[in-house]
C-alpha positions as a printed Julia matrix, in Angstrom:
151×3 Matrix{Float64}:
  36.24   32.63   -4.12
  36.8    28.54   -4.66
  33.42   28.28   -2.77
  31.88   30.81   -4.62
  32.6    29.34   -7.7
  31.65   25.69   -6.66
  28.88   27.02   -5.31
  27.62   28.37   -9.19
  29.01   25.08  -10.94
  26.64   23.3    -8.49
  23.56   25.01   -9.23
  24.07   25.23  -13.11
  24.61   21.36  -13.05
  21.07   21.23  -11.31
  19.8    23.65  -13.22
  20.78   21.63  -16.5
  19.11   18.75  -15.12
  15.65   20.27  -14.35
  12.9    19.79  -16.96
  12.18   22.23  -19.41
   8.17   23.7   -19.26
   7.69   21.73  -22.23
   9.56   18.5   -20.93
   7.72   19.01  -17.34
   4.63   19.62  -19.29
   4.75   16.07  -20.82
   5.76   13.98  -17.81
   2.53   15.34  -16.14
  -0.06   14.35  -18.94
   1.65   11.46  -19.58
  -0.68    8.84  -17.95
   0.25    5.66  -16.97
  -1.94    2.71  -17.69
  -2.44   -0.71  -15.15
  -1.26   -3.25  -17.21
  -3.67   -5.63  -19.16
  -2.05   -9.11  -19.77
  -3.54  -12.14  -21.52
  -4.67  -15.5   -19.5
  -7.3   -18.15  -19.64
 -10.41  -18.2   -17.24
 -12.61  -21.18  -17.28
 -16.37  -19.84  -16.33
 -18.44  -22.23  -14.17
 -19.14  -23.34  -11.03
 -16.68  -25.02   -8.43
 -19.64  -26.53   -6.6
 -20.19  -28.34  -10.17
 -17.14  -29.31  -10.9
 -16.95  -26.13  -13.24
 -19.31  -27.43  -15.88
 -22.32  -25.28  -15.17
 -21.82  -21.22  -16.01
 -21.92  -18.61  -14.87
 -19.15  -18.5   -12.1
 -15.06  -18.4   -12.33
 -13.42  -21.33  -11.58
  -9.97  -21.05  -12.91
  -8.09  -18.02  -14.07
  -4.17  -19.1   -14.97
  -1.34  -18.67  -17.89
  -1.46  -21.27  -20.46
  -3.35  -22.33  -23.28
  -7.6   -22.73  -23.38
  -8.23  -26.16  -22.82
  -9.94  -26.74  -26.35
 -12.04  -29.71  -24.99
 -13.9   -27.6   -22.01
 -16.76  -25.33  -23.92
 -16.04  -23.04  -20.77
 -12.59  -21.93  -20.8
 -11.88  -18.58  -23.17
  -8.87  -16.46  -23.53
  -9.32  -13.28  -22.02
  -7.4    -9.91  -21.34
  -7.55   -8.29  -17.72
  -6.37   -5.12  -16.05
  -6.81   -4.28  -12.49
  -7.27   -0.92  -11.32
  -9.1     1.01   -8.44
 -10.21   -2.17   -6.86
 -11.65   -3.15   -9.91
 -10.89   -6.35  -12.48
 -11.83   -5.71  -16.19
 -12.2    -9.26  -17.95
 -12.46   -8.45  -21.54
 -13.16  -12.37  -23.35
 -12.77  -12.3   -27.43
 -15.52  -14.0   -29.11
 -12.99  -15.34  -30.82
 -11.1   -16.84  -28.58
 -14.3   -18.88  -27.22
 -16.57  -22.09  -27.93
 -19.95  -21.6   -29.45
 -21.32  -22.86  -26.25
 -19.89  -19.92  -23.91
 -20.6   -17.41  -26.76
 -23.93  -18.56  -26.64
 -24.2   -17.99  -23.1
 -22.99  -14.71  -23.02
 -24.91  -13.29  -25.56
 -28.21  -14.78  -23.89
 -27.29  -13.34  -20.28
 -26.93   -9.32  -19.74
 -25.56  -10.29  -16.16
 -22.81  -12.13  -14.65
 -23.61  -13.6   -11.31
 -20.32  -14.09   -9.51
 -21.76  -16.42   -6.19
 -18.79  -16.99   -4.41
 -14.96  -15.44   -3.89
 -11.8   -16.1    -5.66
  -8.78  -15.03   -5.12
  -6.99  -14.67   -8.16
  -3.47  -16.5    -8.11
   0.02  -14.45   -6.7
   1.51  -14.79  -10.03
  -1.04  -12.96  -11.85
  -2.64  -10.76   -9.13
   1.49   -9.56   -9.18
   1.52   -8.95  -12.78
  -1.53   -7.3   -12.52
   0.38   -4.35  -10.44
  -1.02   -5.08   -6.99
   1.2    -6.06   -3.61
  -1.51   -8.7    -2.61
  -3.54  -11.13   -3.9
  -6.9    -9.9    -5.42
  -9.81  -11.1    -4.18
 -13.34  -11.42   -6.54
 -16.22   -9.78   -4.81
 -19.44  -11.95   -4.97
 -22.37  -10.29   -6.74
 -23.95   -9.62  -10.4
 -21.88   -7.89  -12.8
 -23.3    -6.44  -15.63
 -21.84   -8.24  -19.29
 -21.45   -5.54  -22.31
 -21.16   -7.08  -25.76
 -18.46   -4.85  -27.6
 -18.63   -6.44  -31.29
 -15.26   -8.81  -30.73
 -15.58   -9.09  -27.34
 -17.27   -8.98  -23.97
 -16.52   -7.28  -21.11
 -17.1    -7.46  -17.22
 -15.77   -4.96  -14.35
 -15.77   -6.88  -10.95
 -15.14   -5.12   -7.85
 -12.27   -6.62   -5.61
 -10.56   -6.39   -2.16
């Protein structure tokens, strides 16, 4: 009878702590989003010392370096093997607004492996590597944005 008993306090406890349909029904459309955090890229060439766009040279966390017309603040998520840059216009120099808007492509001519820190806060386990190629640029009103495929 003690078991018995035991037995039903046990499964009403479990049964109290199962979802509802409704609660069940909102943990599965509830979609969780890669996270998108803010850093500062500086767009140009390593083999020129960074001064000639397009290319990445530097993506870190800090504050744009006001005196190089190349470095913007921009917002990036990583998902699916993918990185979406997103750069406000506002948050750039004339110059490298002027370059975007004149170029529909991105050409991306060598590697780069984004840095642990943010390649971590990005949600991934290793470092995320930049896939060479050209990368379409969409103008969005306030900003621009690039996806570039990764390993």
């Amino acid at each position: 009878m003690k078991k018995q008993i035991l037995t039903l306090i046990m499964m009403l406890t479990i049964m109290n702590s199962l979802p509802t349909n409704a609660e069940a029904a909102n943990q599965t459309t509830t979609c969780v989003r890669p996270p998108k955090i803010h850093i500062v890229i500086v767009m140009g060439k390593p083999k020129y010392d960074c001064e000639v766009y397009p290319g990445i040279c530097v993506f870190l966390y800090g504050t744009i370096d006001r005196t190089n017309p190349l470095s913007a603040g921009t917002y990036v998520s990583y998902e699916n093997n993918s990185l979406q840059i997103e750069i406000q216009k506002n948050e750039i120099s004339d110059l490298l607004n002027k370059k975007l808007q004149e170029n529909s492509i991105f050409d991306l001519e060598n590697e780069y492996e984004i840095p642990d820190d943010i390649s971590r806060d990005l949600g991934s386990d290793s470092n995320i590597m930049l896939i060479p190629g050209s990368y379409e640029i969409q103008d969005n009103g306030d900003s621009y944005m690039m996806n570039i495929r990764c390993r």
